[in-house]
C-alpha positions as CSV (number, residue, x, y, z in Angstrom):
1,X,44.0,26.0,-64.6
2,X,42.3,24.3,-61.2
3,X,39.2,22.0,-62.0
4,X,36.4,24.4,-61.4
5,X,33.4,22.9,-60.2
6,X,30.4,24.5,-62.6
7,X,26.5,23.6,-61.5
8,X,23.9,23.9,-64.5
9,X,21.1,25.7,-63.3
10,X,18.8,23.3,-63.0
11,X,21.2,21.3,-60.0
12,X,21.2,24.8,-58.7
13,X,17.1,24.8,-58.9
14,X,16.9,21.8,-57.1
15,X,19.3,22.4,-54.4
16,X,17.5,25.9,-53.3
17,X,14.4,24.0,-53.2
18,X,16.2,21.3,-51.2
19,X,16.8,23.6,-48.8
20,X,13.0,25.7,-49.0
21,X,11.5,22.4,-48.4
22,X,14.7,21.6,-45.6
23,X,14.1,25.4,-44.1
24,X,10.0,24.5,-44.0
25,X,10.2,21.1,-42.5
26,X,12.6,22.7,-39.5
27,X,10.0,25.6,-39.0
28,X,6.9,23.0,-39.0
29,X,8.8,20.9,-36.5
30,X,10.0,24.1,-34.2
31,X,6.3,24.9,-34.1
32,X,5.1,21.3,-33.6
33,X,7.3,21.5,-30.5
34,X,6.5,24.6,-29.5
35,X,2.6,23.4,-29.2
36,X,3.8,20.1,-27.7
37,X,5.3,22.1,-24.7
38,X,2.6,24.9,-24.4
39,X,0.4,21.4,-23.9
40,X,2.4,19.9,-21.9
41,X,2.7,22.9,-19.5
42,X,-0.9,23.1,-19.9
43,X,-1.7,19.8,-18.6
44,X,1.1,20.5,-15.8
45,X,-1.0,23.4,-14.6
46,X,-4.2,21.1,-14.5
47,X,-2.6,18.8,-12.3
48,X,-0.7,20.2,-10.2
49,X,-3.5,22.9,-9.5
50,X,-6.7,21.1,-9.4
51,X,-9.0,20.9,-6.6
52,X,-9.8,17.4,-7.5
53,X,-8.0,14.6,-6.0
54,X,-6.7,12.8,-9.2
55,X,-4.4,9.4,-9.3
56,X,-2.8,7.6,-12.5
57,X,-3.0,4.0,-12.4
58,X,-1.6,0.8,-14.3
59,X,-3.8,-2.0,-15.3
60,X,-3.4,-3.7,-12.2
61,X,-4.6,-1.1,-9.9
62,X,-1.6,0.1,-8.5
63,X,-1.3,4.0,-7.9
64,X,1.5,5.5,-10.6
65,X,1.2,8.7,-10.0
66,X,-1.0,11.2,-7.2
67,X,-1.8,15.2,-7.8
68,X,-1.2,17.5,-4.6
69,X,-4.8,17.6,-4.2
70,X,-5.5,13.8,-3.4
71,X,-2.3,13.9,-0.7
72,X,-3.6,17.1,0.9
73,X,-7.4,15.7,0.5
74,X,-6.4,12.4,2.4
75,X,-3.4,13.5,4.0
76,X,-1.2,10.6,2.8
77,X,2.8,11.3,1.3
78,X,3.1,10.9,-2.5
79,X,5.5,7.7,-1.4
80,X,2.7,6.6,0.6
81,X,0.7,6.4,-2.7
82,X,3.3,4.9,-4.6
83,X,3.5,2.2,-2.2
84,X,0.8,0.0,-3.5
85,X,-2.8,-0.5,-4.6
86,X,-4.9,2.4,-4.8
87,X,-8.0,0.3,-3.0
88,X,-6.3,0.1,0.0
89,X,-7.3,3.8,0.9
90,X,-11.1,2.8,0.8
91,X,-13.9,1.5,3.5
92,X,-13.0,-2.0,3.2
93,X,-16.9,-3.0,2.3
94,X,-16.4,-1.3,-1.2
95,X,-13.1,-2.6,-1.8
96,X,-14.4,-5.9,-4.1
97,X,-16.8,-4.0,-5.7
98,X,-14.1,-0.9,-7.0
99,X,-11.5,-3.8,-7.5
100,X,-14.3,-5.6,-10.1
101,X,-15.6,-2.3,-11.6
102,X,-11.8,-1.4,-12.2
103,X,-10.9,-4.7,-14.0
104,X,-14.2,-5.0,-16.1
105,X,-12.8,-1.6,-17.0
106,X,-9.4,-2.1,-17.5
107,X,-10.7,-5.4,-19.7
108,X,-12.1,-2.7,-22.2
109,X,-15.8,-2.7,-20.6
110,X,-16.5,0.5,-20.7
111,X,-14.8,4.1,-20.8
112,X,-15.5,5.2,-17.1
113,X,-17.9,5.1,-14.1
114,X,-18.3,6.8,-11.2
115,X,-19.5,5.8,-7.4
116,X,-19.8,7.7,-4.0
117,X,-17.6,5.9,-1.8
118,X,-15.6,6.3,1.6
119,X,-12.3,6.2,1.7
120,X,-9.9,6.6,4.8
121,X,-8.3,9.5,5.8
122,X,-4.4,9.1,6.9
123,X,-5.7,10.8,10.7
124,X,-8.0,7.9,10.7
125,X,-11.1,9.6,10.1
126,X,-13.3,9.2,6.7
127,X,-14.1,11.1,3.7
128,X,-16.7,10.9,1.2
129,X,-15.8,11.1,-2.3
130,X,-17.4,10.9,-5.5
131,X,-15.0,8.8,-7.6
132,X,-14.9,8.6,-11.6
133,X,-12.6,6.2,-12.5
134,X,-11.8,6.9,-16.4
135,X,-9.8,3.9,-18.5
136,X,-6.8,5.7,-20.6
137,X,-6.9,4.6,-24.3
138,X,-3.6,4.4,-26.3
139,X,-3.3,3.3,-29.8
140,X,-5.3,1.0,-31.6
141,X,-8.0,1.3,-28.6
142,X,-5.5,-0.7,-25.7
143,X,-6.2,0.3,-22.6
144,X,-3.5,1.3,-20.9
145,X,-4.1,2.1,-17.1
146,X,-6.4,4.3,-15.5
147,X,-7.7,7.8,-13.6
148,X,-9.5,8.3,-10.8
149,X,-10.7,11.7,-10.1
150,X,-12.1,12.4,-6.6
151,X,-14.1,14.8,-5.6
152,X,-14.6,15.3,-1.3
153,X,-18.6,15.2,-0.5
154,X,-18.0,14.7,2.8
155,X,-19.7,18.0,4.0
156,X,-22.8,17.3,1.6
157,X,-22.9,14.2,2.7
158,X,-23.0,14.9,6.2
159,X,-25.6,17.5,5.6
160,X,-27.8,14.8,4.3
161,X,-27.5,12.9,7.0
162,X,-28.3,15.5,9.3
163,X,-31.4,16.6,7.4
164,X,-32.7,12.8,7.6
165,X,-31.9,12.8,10.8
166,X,-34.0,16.4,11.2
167,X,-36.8,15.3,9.1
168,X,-37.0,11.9,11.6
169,X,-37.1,14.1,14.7
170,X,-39.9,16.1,13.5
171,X,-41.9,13.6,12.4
172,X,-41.5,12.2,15.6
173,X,-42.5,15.4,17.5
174,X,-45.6,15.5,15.0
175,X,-46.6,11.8,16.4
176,X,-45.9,13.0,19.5
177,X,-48.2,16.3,19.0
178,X,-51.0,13.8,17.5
179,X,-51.2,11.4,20.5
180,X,-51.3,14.2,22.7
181,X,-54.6,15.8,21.0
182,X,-55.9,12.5,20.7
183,X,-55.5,12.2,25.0
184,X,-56.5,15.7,25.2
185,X,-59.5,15.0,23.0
186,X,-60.7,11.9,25.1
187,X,-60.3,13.7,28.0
């Protein structure tokens, strides 16, 4: 008679709980995944669809990656981007300041900031934007590159100007109205 391999019940007791434990651990994982690519489509969705210009960037300020917001905002080619230094793009009086701000930043100084400043359009012109430049955190509190997030102001801006400009011509014509009572009064 053939050897006949014989389990005790309790090696059978341990191997179905082997494999409840086995079949649980799969099923936690599956699910684990399945949240890890519902967030990662999520997060897709944000940036490929947001009306916020929004660049990635590496310690050193170069540009990583651009949303399709910031290329149609300024009108430059994602390879344009990835050509250099995201700085480059802005009025050339701001540039130290955003290059400083960025590296106190990136040095751990701080989580984010945010400035109004003008940054050049690829048609030549200029745009206003609100920038907030965010650092990105990885473990044990590194910093690891940053976002900018940019948002165009340019038609609040201008609108601000033209009301100063408003306001200046009015008090103007007031003066104007003042001196002439003041000759019409002496005459």
């Amino acid at each position: 008679m053939p050897n006949i391999i014989q389990f005790s019940w309790p090696y059978v007791s341990i191997f179905a709980a082997l494999s409840l434990i086995s079949s649980h651990l799969i099923s936690e994982r599956n699910r684990a995944m399945q949240k890890l690519a519902a967030s990662e489509a999520e997060l897709r969705a944000t940036w490929e669809h947001s009306v916020l210009g929004a660049a990635l960037l590496a310690k050193n300020g170069t540009v990583l990656r651009v949303n399709p917001a910031l290329e149609r905002m300024l009108g430059y080619s994602r390879d344009e981007w990835l050509a250099g230094r995201f700085f480059r793009f802005m009025d050339a009086p701001d540039v130290a300041d955003a290059e400083q701000r960025f590296a106190d930043l990136m040095a751990g100084h701080g989580t984010f900031y945010q400035r109004e400043r003008r940054f050049r359009r690829q048609d030549g012109t200029w745009m206003w934007g609100r920038a907030t430049v965010s650092a990105i955190v990885g473990p044990h509190q590194s910093v690891l590159g940053g976002l900018v997030v940019i948002e165009d102001i340019t038609d609040r801006r201008d609108a601000e100007a033209n009301l100063r400009a408003s306001e200046q011509k009015l008090r103007q014509a007031q003066k104007m109205e003042a001196v002439g009572q003041l000759v019409a009064g002496v005459a």
